[in-house]
N, C-alpha and C positions, 0 to 999 in steps of 0.2 A: 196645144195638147197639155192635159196636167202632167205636172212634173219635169220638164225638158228644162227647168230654170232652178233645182232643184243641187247644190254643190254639199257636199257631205264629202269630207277627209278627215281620215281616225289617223293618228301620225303615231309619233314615239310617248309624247306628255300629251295631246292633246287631241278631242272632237272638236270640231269645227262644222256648222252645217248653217247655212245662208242658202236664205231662199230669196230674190229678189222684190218676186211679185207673186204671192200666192192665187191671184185674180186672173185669169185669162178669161176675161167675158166677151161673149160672139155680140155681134153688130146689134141683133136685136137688144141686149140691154143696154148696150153703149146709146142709140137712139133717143131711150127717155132717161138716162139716170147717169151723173156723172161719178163715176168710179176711179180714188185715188188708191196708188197701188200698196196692196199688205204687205209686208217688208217681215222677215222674220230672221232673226241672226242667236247665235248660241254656239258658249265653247263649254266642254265639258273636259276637266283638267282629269289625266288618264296617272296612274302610278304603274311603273310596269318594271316587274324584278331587275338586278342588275345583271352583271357577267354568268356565263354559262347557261341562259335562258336557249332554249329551242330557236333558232329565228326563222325558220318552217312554220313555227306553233304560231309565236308570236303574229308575224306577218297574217298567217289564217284566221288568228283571234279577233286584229283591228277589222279586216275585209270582212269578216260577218258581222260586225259592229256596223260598221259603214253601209252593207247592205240592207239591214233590218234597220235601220235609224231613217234609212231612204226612204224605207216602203213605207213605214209609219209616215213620214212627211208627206209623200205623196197618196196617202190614201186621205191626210188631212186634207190636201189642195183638191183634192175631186171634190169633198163635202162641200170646201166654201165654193167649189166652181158650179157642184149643183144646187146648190143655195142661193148663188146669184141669177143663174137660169131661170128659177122658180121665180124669184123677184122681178125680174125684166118681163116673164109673163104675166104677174099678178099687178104691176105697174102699169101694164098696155091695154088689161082689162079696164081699169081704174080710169083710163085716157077714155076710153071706149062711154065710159059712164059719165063722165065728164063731158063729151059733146054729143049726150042727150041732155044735159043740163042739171045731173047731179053735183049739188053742188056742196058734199061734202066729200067727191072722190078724190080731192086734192088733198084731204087732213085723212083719209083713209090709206091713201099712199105714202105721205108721208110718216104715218105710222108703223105701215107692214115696211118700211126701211129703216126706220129704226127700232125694231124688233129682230130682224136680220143683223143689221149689223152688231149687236148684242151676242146673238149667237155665232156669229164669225171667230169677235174676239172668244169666247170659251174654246172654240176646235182649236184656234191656236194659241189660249193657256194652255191646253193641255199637251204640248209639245216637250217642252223640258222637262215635267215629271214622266213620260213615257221615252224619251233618250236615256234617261237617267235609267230606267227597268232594262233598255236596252241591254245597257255596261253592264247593271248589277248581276243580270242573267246570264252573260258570256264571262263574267268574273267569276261565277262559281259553276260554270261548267265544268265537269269534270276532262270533260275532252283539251283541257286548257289549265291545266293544274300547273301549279310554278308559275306561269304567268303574270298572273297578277299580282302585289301582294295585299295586304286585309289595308280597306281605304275607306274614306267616307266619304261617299261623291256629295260635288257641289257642280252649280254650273253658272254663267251668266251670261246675260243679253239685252238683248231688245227686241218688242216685237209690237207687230201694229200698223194702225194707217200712218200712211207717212203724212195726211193733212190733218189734222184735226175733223175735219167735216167727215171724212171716209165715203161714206156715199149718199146722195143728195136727188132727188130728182130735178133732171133738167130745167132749165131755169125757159119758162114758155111753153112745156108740154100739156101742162093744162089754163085752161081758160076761167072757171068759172073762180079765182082765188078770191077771197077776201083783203082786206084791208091789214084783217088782223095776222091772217096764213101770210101777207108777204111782210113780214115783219124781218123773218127770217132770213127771205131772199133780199131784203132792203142793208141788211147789216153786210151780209157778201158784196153787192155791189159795191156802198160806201167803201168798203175796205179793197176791191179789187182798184176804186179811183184812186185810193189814197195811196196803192201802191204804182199808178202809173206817174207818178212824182219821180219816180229812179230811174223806173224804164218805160220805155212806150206799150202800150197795151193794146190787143186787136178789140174793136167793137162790131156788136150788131144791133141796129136802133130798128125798130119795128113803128111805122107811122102808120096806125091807121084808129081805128075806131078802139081798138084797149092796144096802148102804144106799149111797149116794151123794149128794156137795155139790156143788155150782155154785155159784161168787159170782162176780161180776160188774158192773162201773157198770150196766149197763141187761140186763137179764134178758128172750129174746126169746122172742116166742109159739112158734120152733123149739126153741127150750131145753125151756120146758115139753111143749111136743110129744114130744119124744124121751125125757122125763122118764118120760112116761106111757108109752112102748113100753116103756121098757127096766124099768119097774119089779114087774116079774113079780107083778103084783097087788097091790102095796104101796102104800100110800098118796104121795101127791106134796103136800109144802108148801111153800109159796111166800109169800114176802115181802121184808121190807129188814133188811141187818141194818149196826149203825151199832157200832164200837166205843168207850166212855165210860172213859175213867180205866183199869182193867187189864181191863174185863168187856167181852163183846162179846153187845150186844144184839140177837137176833132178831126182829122184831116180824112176826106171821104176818098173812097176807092173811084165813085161815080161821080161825072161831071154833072152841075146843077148850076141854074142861077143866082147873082147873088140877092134876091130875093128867097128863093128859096134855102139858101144858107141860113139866114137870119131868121126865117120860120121855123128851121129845123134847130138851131141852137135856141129859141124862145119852149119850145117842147122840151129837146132833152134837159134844162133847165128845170123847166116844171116837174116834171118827173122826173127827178135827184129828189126834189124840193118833197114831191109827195112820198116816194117811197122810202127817202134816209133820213126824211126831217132835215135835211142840210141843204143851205143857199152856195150856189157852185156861180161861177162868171162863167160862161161859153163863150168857144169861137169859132166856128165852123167853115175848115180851111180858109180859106184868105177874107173873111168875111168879117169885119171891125163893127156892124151896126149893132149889135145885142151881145155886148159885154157885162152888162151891168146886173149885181142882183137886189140893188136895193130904191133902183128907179121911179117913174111914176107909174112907166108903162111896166113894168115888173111886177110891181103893186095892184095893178087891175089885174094883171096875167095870174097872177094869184088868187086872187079875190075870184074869180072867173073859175078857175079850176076847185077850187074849195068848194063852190056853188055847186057845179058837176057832181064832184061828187057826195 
């Protein structure tokens, strides 16, 4: 529910209002679009008379401060929460278009979200200049005279997606992508691998006829969900994958042969290869046969996919 995440204290020098997550999105947008949380924080430095003030007044001054500073905050976090509403509709349309074989509803969605998110960030610039009317309006109330004395409000903060990306469509909700459209999801990947060098990272590999990877710190039961729509009968594998010295280890959740280790580390190879422009070494749980990425047999395996496509 908007606003239950919503902290606003007016004290003696100081507003304070921190909002965690201005995003609470319902399942259906969580489904196709990955949403990093808005984060918004602001102190607003208060002057307030000294000895012999009212402290009846006082006290009633800051608690309508606090109260109107709230409602404004949360009538912001409705906006972006039904803004993001709209977009998980307008996204799932987009999906819908998509597997009738439009095939430009992937660069149609990826634009109605970054249109959105543009307007996100405006509702919550305009947070500090409306705190700030707040103060200024209960500082010349008259109901509150003496209280304050003559100030010039400032205030400071931060505010924003806490990732850089902010929101993204799911990586697999649609199918018909180009070379050029996965440009972007190639650059996440590469940098999701390169951060599993510190820590281990959960994967979802898609084998089947348009193969696809997912890596990610925590790998979510939607991920896998969407793994299994989108993977036109193909198999879905899932595990962690850690990378050791130059090799990047996959370790699967599913028991398999070690044949089939060695096919599946020759693919996810390839596909690093095609979608980041980067040659990776795999090793697919205890599986040593297909380490290599500058081989002979690496060499056709390339030349063979290049072909494809």
């Amino acid at each position: 529910m908007a606003g239950n995440n919503i902290d606003v204290e007016a004290k003696d020098r100081m507003l304070r209002v921190e909002v965690r997550n201005m995003i609470v999105p319902d399942s259906k947008a969580k489904d196709v679009l990955e949403i990093q949380p808005l984060q918004f924080k602001l102190d607003v430095p208060l002057a307030l008379s000294g000895n012999g003030v009212d402290e009846k007044l006082k006290k009633d001054a800051l608690a309508r401060i606090e109260k109107e500073v709230k409602d404004n905050v949360a009538k912001a976090q409705g906006l972006v929460n039904e803004e993001i509403r709209s977009l998980g509709e307008d996204i799932r349309k987009e999906r819908e278009k998509d597997e009738k074989g439009d095939k430009s509803a992937y660069r149609n969605a990826v634009k109605r979200v970054e249109n959105t998110v543009a307007r996100l960030e405006d509702i919550v610039d305009g947070l500090p200049p409306s705190a700030r009317e707040v103060v200024k309006k209960v500082i010349k109330d008259k109901d509150f005279e003496g209280i304050f004395p003559k100030q010039k409000l400032t205030s400071v903060g931060s505010w924003g997606f806490r990732d850089r990306k902010g929101i993204c469509v799911r990586p697999g909700t649609f199918r018909n992508v180009t070379k050029d459209d996965h440009a972007d999801a190639g650059r996440d990947l590469w940098e999701a691998l390169k951060n599993a060098k510190s820590s281990p990272h959960g994967f979802v590999f898609v084998d089947g006829s348009k193969a696809g990877l997912v890596v990610r710190k925590s790998i979510s039961t939607a991920d896998k969900k969407l793994a299994k729509e989108q993977s036109n009968g193909g198999k879905v594998w899932t595990g962690d994958v850690k990378k050791e010295g130059d090799i990047y280890h996959f370790e699967l959740d599913q028991d398999c042969s070690k044949s089939t280790e060695g096919t599946l580390a020759k693919k996810i190879r390839l596909l690093v290869q095609e979608r980041c422009n980067q040659r990776i070494k795999v090793k697919v749980s205890d599986d040593d046969q297909d380490v290599g990425d500058d081989g002979p047999e690496a060499k056709d395996d390339a030349e063979k996919s290049a072909k494809k496509s």
